[in-house]
Backbone of each chain as ProteinMPNN parsed JSONL, in Angstrom:
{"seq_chain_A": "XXXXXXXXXXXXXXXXXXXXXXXXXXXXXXXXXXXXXXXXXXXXXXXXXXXX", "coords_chain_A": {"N_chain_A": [[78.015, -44.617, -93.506], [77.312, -41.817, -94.066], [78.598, -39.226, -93.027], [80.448, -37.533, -90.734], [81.294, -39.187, -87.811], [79.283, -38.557, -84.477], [80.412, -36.486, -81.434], [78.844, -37.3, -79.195], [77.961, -39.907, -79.909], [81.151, -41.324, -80.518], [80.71, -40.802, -77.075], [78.689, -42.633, -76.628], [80.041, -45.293, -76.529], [81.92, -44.566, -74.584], [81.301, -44.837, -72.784], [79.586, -47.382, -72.91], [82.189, -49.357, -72.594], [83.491, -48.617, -70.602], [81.849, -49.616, -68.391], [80.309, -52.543, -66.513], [79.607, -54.001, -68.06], [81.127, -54.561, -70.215], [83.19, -55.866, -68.952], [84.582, -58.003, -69.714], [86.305, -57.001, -72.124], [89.72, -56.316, -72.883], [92.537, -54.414, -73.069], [91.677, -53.933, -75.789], [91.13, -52.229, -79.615], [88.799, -50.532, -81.136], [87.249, -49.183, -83.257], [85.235, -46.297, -83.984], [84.056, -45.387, -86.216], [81.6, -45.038, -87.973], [82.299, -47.218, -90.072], [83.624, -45.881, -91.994], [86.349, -46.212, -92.89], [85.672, -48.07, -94.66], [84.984, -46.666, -97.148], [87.363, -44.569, -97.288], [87.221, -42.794, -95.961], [85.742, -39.79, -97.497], [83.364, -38.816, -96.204], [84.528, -37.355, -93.754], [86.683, -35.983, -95.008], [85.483, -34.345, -96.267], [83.546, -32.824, -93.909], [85.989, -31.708, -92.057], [87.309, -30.257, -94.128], [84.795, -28.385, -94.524], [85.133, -27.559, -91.723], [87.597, -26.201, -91.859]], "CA_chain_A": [[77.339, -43.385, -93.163], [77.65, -40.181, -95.253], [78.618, -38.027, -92.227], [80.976, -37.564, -89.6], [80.719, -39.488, -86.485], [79.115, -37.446, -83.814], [81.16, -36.588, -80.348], [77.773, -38.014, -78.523], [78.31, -41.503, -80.432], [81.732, -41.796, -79.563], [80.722, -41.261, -75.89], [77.778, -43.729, -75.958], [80.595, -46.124, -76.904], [82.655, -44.948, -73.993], [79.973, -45.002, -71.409], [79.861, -49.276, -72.523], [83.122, -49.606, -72.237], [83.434, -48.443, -68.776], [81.307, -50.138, -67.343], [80.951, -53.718, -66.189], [79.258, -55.015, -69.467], [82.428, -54.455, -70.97], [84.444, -56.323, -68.555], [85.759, -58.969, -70.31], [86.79, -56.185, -73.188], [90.208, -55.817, -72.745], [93.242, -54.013, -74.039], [91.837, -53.717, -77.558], [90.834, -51.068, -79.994], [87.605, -50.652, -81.22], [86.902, -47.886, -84.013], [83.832, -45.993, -83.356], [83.763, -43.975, -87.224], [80.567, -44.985, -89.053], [82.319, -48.088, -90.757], [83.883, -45.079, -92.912], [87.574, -46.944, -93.64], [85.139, -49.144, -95.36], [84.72, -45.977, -97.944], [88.111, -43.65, -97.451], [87.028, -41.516, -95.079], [85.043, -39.216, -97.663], [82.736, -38.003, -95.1], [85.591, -36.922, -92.791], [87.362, -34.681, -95.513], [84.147, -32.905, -96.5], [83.759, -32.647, -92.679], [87.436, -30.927, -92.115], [87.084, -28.964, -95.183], [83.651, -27.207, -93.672], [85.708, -27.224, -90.23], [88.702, -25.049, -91.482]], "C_chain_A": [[77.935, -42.243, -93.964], [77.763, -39.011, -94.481], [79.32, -38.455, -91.481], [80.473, -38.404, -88.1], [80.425, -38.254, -85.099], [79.616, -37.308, -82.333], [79.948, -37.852, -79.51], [77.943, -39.892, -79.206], [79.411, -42.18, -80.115], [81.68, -41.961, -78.155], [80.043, -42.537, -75.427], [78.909, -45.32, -75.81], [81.619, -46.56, -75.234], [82.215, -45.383, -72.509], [79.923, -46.778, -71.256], [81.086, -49.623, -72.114], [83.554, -49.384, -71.047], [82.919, -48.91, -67.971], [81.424, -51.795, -67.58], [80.243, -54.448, -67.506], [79.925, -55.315, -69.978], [83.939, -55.285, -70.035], [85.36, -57.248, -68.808], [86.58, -58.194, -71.787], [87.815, -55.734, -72.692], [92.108, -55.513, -73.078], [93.285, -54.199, -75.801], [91.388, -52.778, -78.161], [89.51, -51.32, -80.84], [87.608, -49.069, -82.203], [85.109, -47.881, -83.839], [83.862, -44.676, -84.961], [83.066, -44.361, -88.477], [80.887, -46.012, -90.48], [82.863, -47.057, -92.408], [85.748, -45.456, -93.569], [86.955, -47.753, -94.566], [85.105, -48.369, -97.234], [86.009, -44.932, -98.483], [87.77, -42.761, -96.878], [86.468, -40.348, -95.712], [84.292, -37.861, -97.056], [83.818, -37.17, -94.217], [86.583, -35.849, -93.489], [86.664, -33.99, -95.529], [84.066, -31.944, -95.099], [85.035, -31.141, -92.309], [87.241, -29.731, -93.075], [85.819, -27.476, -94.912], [84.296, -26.463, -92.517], [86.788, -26.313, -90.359], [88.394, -23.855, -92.547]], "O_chain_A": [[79.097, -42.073, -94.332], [77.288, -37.938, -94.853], [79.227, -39.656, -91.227], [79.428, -38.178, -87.49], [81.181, -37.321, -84.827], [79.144, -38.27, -81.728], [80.234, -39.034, -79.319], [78.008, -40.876, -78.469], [79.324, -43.291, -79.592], [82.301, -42.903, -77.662], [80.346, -43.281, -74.494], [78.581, -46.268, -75.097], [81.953, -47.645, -74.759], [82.682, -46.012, -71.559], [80.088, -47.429, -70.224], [81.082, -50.317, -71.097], [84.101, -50.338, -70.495], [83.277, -48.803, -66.798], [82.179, -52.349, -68.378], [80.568, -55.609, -67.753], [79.786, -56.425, -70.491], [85.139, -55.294, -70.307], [86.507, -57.385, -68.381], [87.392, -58.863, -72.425], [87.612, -54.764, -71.961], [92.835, -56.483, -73.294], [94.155, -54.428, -76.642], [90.997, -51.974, -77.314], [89.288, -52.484, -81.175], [87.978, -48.002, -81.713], [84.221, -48.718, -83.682], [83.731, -43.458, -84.841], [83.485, -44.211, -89.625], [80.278, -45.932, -91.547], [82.586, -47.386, -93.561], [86.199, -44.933, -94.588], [87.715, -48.231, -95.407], [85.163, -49.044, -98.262], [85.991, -44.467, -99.623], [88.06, -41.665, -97.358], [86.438, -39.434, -94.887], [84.419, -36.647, -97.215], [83.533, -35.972, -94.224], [87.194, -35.007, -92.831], [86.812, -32.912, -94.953], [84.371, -30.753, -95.051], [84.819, -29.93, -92.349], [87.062, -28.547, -92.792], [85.903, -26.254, -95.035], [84.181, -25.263, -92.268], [87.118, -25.627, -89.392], [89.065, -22.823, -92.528]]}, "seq_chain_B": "XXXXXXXXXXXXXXXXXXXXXXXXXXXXXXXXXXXXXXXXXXXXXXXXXXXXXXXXXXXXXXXXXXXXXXXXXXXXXXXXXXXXXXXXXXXXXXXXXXXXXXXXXXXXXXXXXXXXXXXXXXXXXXXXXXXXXXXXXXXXXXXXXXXXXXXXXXXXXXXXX", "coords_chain_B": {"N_chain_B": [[69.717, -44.585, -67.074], [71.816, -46.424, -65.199], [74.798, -47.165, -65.563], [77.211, -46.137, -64.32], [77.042, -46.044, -61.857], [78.071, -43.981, -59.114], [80.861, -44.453, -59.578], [83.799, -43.227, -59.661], [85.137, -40.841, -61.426], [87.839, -39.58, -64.675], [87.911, -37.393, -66.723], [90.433, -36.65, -69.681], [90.656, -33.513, -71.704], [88.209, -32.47, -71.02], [86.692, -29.932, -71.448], [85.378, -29.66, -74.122], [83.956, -30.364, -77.515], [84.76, -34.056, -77.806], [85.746, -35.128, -75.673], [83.842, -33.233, -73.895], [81.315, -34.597, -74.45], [81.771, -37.181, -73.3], [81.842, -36.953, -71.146], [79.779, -35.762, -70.002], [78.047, -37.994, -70.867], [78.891, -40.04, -68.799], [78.165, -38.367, -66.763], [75.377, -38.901, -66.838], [75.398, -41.667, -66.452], [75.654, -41.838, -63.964], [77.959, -41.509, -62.59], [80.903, -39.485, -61.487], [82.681, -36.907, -62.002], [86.184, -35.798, -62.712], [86.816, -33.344, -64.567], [89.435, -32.787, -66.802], [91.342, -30.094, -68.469], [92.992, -27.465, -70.511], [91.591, -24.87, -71.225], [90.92, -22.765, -69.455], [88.323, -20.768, -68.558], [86.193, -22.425, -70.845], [86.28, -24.958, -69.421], [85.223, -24.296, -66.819], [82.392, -23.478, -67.584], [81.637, -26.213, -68.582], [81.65, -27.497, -66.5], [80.0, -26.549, -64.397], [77.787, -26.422, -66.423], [77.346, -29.099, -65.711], [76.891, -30.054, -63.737], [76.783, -31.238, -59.993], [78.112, -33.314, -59.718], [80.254, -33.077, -60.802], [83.809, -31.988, -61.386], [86.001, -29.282, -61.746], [89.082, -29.079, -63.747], [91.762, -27.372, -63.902], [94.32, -28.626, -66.538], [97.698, -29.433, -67.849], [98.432, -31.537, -69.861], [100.538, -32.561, -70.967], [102.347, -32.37, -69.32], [103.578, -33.947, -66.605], [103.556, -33.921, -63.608], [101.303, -32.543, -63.3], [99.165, -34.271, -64.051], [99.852, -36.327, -62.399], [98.892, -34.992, -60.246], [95.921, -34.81, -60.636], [94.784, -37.384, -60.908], [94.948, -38.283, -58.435], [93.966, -36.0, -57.431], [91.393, -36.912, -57.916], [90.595, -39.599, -57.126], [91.028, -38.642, -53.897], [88.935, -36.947, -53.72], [86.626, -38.49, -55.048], [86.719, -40.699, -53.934], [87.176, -43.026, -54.517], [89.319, -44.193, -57.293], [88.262, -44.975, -60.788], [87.49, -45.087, -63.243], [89.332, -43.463, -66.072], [89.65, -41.748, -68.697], [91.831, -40.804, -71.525], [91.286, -38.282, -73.11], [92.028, -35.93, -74.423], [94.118, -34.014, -76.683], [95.608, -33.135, -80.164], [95.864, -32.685, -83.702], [98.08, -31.575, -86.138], [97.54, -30.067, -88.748], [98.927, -30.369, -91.587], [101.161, -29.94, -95.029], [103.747, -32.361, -94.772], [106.311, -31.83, -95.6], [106.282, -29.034, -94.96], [106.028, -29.179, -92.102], [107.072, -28.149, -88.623], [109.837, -28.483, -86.283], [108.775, -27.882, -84.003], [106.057, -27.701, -84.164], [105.763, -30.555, -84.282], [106.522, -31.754, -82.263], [105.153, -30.016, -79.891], [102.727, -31.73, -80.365], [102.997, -34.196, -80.304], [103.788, -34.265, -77.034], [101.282, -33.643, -75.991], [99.497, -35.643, -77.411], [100.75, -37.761, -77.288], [102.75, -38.289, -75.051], [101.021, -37.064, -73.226], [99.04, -39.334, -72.87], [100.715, -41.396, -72.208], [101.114, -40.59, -69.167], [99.098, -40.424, -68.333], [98.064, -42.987, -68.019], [99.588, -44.184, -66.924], [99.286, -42.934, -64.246], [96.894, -42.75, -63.806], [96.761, -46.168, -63.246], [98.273, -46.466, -61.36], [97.253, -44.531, -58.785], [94.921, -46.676, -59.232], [95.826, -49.162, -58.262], [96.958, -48.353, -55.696], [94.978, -48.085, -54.195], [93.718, -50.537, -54.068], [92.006, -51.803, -55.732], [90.477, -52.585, -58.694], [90.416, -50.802, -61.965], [89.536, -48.976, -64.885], [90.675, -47.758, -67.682], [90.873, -45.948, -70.864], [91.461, -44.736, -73.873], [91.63, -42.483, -76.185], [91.713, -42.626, -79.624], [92.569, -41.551, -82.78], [90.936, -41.314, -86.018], [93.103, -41.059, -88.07], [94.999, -42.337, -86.823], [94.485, -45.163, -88.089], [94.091, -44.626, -90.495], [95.699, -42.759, -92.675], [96.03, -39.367, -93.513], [96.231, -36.972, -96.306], [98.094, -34.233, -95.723], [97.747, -34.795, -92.566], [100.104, -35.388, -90.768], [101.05, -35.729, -88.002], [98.993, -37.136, -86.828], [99.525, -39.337, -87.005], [99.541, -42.745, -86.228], [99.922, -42.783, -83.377], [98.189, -42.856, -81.372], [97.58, -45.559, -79.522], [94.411, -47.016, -78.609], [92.636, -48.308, -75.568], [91.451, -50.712, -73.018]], "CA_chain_B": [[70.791, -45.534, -67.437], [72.876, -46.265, -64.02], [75.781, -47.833, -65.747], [78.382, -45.944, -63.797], [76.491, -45.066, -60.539], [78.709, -44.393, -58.067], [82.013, -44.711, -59.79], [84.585, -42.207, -59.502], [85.998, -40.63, -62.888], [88.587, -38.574, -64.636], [88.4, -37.577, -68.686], [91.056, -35.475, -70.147], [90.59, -32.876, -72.571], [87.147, -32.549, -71.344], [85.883, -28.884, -71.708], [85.198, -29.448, -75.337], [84.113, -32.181, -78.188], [84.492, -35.465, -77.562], [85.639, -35.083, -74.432], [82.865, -33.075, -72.722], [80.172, -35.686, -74.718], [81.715, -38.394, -72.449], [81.933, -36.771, -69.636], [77.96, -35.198, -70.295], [77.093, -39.102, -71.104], [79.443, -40.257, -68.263], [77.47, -38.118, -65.558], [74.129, -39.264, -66.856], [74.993, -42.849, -66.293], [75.626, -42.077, -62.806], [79.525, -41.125, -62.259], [81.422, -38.254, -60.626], [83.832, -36.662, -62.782], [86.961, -34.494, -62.293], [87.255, -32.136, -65.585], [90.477, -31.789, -66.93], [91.367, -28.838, -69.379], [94.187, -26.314, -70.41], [91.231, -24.219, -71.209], [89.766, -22.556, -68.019], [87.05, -20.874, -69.209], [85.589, -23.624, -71.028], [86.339, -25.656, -67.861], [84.429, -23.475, -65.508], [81.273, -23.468, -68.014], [81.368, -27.305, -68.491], [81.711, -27.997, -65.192], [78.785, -25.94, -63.756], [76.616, -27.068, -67.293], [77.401, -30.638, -65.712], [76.294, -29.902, -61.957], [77.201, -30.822, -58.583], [78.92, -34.595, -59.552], [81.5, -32.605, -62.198], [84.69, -30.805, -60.94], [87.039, -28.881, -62.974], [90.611, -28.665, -63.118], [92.882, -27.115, -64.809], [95.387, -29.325, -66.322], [98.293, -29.895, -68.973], [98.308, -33.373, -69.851], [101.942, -32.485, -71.286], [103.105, -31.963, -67.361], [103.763, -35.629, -66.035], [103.098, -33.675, -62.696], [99.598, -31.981, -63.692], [98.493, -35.355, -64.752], [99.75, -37.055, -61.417], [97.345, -33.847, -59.181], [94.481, -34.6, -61.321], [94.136, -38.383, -60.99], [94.886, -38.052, -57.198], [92.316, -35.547, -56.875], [90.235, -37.863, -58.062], [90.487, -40.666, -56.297], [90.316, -38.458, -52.958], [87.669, -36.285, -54.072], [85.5, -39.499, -55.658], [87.055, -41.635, -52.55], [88.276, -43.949, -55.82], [89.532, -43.559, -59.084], [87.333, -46.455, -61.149], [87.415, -44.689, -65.134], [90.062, -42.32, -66.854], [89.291, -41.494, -70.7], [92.384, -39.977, -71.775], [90.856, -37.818, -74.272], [93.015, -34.359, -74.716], [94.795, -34.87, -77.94], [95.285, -32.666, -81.251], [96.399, -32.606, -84.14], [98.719, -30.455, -86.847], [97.599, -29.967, -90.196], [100.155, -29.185, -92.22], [101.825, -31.095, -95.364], [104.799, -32.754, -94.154], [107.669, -31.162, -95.591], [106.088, -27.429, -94.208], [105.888, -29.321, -90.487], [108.154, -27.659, -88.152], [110.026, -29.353, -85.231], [108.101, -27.809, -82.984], [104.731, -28.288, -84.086], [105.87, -31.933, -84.301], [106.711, -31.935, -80.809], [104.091, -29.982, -79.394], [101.562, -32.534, -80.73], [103.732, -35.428, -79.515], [103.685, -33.894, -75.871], [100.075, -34.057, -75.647], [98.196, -37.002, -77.703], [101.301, -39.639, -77.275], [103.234, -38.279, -73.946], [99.866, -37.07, -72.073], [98.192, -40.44, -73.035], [101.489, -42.297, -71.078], [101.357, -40.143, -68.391], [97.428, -40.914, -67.972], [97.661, -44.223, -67.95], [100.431, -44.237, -65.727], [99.338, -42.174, -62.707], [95.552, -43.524, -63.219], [97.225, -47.54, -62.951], [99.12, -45.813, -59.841], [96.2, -44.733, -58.033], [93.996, -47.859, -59.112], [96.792, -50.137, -57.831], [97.562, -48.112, -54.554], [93.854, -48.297, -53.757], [93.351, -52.098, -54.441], [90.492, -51.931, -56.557], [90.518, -52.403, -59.947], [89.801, -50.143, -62.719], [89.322, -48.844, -66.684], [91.527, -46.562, -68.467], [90.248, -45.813, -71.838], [91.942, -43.918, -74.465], [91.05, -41.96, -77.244], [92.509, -42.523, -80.792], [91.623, -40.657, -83.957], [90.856, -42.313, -87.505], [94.132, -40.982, -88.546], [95.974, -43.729, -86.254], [94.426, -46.098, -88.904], [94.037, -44.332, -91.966], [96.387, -41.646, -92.484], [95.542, -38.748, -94.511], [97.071, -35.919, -96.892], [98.332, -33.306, -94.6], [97.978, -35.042, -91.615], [100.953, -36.518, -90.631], [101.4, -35.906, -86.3], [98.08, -37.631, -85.723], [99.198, -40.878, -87.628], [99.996, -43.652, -85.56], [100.126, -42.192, -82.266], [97.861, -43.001, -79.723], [97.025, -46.698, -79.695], [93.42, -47.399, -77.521], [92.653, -49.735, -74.721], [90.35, -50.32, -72.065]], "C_chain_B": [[71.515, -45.61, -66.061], [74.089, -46.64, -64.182], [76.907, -47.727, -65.202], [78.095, -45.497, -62.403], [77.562, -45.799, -59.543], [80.408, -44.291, -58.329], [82.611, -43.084, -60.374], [85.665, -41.831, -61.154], [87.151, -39.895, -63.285], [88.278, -38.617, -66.621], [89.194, -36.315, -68.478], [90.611, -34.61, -71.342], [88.536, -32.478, -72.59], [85.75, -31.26, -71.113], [85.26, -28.845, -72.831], [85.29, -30.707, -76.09], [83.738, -32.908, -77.432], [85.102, -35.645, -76.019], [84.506, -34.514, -73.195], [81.676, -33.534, -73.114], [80.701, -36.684, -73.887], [81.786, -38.168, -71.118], [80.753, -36.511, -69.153], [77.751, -36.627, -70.096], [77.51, -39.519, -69.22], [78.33, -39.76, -66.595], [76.156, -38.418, -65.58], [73.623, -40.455, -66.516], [75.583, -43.104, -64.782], [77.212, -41.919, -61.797], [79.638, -39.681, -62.148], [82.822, -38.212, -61.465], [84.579, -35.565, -62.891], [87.422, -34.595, -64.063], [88.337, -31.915, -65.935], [90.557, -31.235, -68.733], [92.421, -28.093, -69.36], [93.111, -25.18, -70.179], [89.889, -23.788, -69.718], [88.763, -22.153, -67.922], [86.083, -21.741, -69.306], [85.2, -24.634, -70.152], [85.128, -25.308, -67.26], [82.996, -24.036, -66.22], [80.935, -24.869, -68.321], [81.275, -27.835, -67.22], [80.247, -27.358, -64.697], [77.811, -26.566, -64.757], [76.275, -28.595, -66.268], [76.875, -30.938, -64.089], [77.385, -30.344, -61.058], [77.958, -32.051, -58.464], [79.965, -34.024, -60.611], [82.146, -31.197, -60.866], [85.524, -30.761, -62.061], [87.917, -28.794, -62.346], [91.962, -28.612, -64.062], [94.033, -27.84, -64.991], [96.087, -29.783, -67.884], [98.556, -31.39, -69.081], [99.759, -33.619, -70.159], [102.945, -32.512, -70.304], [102.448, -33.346, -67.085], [102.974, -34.98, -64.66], [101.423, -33.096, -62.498], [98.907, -33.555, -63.645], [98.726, -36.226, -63.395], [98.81, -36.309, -59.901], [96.441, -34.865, -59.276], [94.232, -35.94, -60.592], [94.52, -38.994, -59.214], [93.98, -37.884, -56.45], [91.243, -36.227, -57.031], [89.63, -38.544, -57.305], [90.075, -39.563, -54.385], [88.943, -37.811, -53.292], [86.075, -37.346, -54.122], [85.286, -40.653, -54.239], [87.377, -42.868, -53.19], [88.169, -43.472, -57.082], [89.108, -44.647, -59.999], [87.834, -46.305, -62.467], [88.559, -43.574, -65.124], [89.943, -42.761, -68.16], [90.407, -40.286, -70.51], [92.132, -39.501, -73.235], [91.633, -36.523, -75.167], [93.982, -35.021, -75.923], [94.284, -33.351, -78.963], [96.202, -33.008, -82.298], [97.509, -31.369, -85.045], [98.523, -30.717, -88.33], [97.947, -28.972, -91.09], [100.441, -30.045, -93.86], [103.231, -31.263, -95.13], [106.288, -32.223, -94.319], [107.381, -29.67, -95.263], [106.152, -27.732, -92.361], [107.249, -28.756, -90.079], [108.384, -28.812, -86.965], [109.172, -28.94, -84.149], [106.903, -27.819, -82.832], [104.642, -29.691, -83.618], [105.799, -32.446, -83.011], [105.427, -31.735, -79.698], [102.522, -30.99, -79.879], [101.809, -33.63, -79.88], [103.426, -35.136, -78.141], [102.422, -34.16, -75.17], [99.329, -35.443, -76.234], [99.863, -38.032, -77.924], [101.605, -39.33, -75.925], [102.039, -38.278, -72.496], [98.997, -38.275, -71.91], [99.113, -41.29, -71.747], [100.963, -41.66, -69.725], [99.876, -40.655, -67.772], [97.225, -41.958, -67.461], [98.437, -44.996, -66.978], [100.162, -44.225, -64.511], [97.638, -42.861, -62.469], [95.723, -45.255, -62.846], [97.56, -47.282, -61.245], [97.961, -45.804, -58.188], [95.575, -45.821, -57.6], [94.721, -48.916, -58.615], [97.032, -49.588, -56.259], [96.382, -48.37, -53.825], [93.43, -49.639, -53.642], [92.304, -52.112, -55.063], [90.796, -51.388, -58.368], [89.663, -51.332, -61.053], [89.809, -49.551, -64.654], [89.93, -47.467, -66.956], [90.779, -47.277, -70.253], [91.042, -44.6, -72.672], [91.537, -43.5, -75.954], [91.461, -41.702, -78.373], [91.919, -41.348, -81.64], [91.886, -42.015, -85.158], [91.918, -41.944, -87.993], [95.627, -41.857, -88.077], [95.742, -44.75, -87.428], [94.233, -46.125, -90.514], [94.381, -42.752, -92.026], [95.703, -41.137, -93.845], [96.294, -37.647, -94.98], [97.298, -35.335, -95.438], [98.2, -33.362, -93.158], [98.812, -35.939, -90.353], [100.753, -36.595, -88.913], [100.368, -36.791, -86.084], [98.081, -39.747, -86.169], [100.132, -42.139, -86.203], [100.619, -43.572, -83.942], [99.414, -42.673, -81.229], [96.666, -44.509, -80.154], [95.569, -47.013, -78.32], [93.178, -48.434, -76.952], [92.039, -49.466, -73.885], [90.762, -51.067, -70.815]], "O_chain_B": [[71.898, -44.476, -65.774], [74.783, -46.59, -63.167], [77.734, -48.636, -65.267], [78.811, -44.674, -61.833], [77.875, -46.949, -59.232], [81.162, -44.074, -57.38], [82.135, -42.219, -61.108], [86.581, -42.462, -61.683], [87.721, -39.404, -62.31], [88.404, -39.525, -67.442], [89.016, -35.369, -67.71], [90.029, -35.338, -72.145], [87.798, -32.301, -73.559], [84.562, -31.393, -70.817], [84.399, -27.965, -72.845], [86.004, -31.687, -75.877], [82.836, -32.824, -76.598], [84.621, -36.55, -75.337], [84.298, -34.997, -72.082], [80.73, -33.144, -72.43], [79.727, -37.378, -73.596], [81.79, -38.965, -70.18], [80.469, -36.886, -68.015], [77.182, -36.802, -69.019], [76.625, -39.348, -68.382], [77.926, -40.503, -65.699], [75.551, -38.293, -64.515], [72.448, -40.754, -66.302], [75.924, -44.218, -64.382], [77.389, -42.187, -60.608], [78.827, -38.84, -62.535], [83.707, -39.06, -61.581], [84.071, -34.465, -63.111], [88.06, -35.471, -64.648], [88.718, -30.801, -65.575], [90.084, -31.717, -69.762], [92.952, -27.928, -68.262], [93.315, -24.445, -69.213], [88.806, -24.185, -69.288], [87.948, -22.819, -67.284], [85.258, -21.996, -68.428], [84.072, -25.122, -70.079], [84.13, -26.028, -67.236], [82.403, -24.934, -65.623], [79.709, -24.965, -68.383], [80.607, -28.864, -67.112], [79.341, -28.187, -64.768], [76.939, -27.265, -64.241], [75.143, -29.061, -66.144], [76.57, -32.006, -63.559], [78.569, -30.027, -61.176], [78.538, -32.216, -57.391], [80.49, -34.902, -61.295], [81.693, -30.319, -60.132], [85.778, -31.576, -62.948], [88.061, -28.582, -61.142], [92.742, -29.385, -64.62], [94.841, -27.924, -64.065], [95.458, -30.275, -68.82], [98.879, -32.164, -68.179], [100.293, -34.655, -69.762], [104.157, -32.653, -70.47], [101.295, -33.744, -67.252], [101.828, -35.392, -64.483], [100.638, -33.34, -61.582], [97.91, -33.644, -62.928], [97.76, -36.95, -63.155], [98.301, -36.871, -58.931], [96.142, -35.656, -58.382], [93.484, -35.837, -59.62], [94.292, -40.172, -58.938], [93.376, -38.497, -55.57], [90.237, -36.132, -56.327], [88.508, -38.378, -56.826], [89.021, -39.777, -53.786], [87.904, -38.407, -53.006], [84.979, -37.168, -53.591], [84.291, -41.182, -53.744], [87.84, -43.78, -52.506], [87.404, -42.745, -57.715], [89.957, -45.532, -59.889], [88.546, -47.191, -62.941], [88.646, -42.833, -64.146], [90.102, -43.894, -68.613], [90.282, -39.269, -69.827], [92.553, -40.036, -74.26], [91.681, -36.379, -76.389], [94.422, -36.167, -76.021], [93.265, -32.677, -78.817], [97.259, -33.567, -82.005], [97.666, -30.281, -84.491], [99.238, -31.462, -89.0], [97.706, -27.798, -91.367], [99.725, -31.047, -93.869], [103.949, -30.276, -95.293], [107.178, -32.191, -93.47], [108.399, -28.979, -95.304], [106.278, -26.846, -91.516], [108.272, -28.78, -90.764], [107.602, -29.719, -86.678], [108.863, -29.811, -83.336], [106.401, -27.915, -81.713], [103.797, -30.094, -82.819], [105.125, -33.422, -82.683], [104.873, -32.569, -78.982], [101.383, -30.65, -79.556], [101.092, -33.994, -78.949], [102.536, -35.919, -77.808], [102.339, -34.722, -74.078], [98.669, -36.18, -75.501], [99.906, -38.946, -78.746], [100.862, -39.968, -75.18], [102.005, -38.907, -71.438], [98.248, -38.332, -70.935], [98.621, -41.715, -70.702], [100.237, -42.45, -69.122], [99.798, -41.266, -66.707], [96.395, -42.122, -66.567], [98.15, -46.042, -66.395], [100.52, -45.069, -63.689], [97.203, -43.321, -61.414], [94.816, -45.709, -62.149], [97.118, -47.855, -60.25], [97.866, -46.497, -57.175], [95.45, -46.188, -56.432], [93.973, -49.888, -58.517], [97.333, -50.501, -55.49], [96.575, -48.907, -52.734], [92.501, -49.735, -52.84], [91.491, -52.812, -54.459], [91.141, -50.354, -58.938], [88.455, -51.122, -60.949], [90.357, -50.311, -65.452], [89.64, -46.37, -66.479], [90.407, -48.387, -70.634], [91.218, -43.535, -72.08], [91.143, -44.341, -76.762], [91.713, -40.506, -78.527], [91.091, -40.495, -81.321], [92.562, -43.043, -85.201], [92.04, -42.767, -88.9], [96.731, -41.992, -88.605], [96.778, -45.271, -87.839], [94.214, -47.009, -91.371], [93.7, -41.808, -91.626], [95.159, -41.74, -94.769], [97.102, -37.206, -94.163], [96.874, -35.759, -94.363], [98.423, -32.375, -92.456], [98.438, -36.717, -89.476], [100.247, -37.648, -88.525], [100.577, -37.464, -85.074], [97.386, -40.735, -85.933], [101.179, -42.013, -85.568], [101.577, -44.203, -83.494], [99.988, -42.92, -80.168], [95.578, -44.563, -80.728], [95.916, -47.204, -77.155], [93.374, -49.518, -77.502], [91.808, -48.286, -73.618], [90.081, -50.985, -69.793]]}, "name": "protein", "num_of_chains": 2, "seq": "XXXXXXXXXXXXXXXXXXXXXXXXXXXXXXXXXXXXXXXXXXXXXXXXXXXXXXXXXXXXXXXXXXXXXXXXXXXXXXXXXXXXXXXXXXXXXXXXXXXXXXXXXXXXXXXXXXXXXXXXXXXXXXXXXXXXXXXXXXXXXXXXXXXXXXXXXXXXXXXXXXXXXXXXXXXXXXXXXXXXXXXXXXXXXXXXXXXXXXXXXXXXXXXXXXXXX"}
């Protein structure tokens, strides 16, 4: 993705995880950022750089 | 969506961001959620945006004791404590040889110490109550891919559910 992940995306994530769909999910980590380590995080400086 | 109807919550850091998107999604899928925040303000106006299943409450996540109120209040308030998303967390961007000790610290205090303390007092509850429940914590992409100038947020707050 060519953009920041959006707060609302991480929640939809945390909304599954909380509940019982997710109950065999447990103690592990789970990145929720647009498959953007895949690229260097890019998106996420541009991001920052607008943000300060 | 009913995914959480009924179940009693707590997110930290959740006047703002990514905290008051899970607490917004959080009450849509049917959960009751106590608000915590340094900022009171913000608080007040997320809390009322969020209606009559959202309470606020002022709280340092850096204070072991703040953090053992909150997830108290919860549980009586909710009548159990089911979810905590410890979300409150920042960072310091700086480059590393300008960081001071006390930025360093004050970062530490909140997104590694307030995360223990979370996960602590919400186990506490969910254990004194007998009923099991989900702690959830909130990393950043800089736990896994550190970046120039951002050293405090590297490797700090490991997530789990």
């Amino acid at each position: 993705m060519r953009r920041p992940v959006a707060a609302e995306e991480i929640a939809a994530a945390a909304v599954f995880l909380a509940s019982d769909h997710a109950r065999s999910i447990n103690g592990d980590t789970i990145a929720i950022d647009g498959g953007s380590l895949t690229r260097g995080y890019p998106a996420l400086l541009t991001g920052l750089k607008k943000a300060s | 969506m009913d995914f959480l109807k009924g179940k009693g919550t707590v997110v930290t850091g959740a006047a703002s961001g990514i905290g008051k998107a899970i607490a917004t999604a959080f009450i849509e899928a049917g959960a009751s959620v106590l608000l915590c925040d340094l900022n009171a303000k913000a608080l007040d106006d997320a809390a009322r945006e969020l209606g009559d299943r959202a309470i606020g409450r002022v709280t340092d996540v850096s204070d072991e004791r703040h953090v053992e109120g909150a997830m108290r209040a919860a549980r009586e308030a909710f009548g159990s404590l089911d979810i905590v998303v410890n979300c409150a967390g920042f960072g310091a961007i700086s480059p590393l040889t300008e960081l001071t000790g006390d930025k360093w610290r004050s970062v530490q205090a909140v997104s590694l110490s307030g995360v223990f303390y979370g996960v602590k007092h919400a186990a506490r509850q969910m254990l004194e109550q007998g009923r099991p429940g989900v702690i959830i914590n909130i990393s950043s992409v800089n736990a896994r891919q550190p970046g120039r100038d951002r050293w405090p947020t590297v490797r700090q707050r490991p997530a789990s559910t």
